[in-house]
C-alpha positions in Angstrom: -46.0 1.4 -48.3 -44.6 -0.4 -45.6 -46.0 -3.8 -44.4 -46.8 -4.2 -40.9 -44.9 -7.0 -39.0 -46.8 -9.6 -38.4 -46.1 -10.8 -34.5 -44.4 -8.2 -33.2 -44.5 -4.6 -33.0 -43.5 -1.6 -31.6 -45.8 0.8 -29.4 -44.0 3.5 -27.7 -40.6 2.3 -27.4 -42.0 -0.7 -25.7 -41.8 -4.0 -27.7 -45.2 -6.2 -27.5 -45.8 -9.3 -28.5 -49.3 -10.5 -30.1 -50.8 -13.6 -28.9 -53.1 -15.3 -31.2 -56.1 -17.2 -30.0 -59.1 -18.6 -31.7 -61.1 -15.2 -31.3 -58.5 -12.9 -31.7 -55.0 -11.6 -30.2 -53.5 -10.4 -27.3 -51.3 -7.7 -27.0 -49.0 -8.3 -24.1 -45.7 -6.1 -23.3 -42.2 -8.3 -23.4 -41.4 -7.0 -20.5 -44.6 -8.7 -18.3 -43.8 -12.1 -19.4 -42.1 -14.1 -17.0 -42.0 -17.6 -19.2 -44.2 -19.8 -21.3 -44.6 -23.1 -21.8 -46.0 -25.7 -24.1 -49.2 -27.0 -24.0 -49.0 -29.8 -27.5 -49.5 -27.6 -30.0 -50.5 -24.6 -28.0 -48.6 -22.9 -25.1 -49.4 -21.1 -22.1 -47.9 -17.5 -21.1 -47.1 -16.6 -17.9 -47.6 -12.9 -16.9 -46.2 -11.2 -13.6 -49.2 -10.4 -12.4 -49.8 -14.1 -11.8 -52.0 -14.2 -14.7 -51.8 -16.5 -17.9 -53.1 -16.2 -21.5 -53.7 -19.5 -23.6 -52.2 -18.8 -27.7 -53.0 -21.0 -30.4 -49.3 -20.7 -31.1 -46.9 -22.9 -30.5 -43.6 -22.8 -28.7 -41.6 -23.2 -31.9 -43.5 -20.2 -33.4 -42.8 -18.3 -30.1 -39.7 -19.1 -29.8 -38.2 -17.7 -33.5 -40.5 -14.4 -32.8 -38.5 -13.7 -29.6 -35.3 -15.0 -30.7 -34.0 -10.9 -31.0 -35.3 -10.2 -27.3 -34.0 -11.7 -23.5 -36.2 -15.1 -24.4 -34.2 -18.2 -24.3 -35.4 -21.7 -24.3 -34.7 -23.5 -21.2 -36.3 -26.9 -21.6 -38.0 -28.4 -24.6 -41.3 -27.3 -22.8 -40.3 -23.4 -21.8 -38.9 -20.9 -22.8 -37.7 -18.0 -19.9 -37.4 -14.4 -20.1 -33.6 -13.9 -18.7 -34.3 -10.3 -17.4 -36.8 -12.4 -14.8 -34.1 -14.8 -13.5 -32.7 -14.2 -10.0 -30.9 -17.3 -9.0 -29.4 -20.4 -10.8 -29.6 -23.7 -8.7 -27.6 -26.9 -9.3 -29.2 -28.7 -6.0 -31.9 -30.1 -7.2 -31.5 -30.8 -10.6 -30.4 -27.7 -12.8 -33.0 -24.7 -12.3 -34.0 -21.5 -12.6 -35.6 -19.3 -10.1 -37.7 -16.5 -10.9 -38.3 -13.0 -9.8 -41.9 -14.2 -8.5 -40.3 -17.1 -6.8 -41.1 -19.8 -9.4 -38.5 -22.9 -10.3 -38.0 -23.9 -13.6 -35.9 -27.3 -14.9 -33.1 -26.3 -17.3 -32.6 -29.4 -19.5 -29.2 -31.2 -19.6 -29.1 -30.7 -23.0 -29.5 -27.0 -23.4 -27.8 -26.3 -19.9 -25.0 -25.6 -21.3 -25.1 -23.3 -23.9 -27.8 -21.5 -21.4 -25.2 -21.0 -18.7 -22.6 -19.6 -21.4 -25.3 -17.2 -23.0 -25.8 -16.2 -19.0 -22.0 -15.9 -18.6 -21.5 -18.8 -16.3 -19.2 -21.5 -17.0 -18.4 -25.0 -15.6 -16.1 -25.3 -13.0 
C-alpha cells in the first residue's frame, strides 16, 4: 500500500498544497499563491484573489515542501512564486513586482543567486 504524502498532493494534474492550521487544513492550488511570508513561527499566504490564509507552519517548513515547484525565497521573510513575477526593480532597493501589482524586497544576500535562478546576471 502506498502512503499518502503528507503536504503535498496531486488532484487532477494540478499540484495543491495543504495548509495546516489549528482546526484543520487548507487545500490551496500552487498556482493561486502569489507569495507568503513569515509571521514568527507561523506565516501568512497570499492568494490572488486578494485573500490570505494564516498556517501554523512555518516558512522553513514551506519552503522545503515547495522547493520542487516555481517557489523561491526572496528575503528571509518571503518566499515568491516566480510564475507571479512581472518586473524586477533595482531603483529602490532590489524588488520584485507582482502580477497584482505588489513590491516585494529581495535581500542582498539571496539577490544573487535569485537573479541567476531568473536568468539575469550582473552587469
Amino acid at each position: 500500500m502506498q502512503k499518502p504524502q503528507k503536504l503535498k498532493h496531486l488532484c487532477l494534474g494540478i499540484q495543491r498544497l495543504a495548509l495546516v492550521y489549528s482546526k484543520g487544513c487548507h487545500l490551496v492550488k500552487l498556482p493561486e499563491i502569489l507569495y507568503i511570508e513569515s509571521d514568527g513561527n507561523h506565516s501568512w499566504v497570499h492568494l490572488e484573489d486578494s485573500s490570505k490564509i494564516f498556517t501554523t507552519m512555518p516558512l522553513k517548513t514551506l519552503e522545503h515542501v515547495l522547493k520542487d515547484s516555481h517557489f523561491y525565497r526572496i528575503h528571509n521573510e518571503t518566499i515568491v512564486n516566480i510564475c507571479k513575477i512581472v518586473r524586477y526593480d533595482r531603483e529602490d532597493g532590489h524588488q520584485v513586482i507582482l502580477s497584482n501589482g505588489k513590491s516585494l524586497n529581495v535581500s542582498r544576500n539571496r539577490k544573487d543567486l535569485f537573479l541567476n535562478s531568473l536568468g539575469i546576471y550582473k552587469n
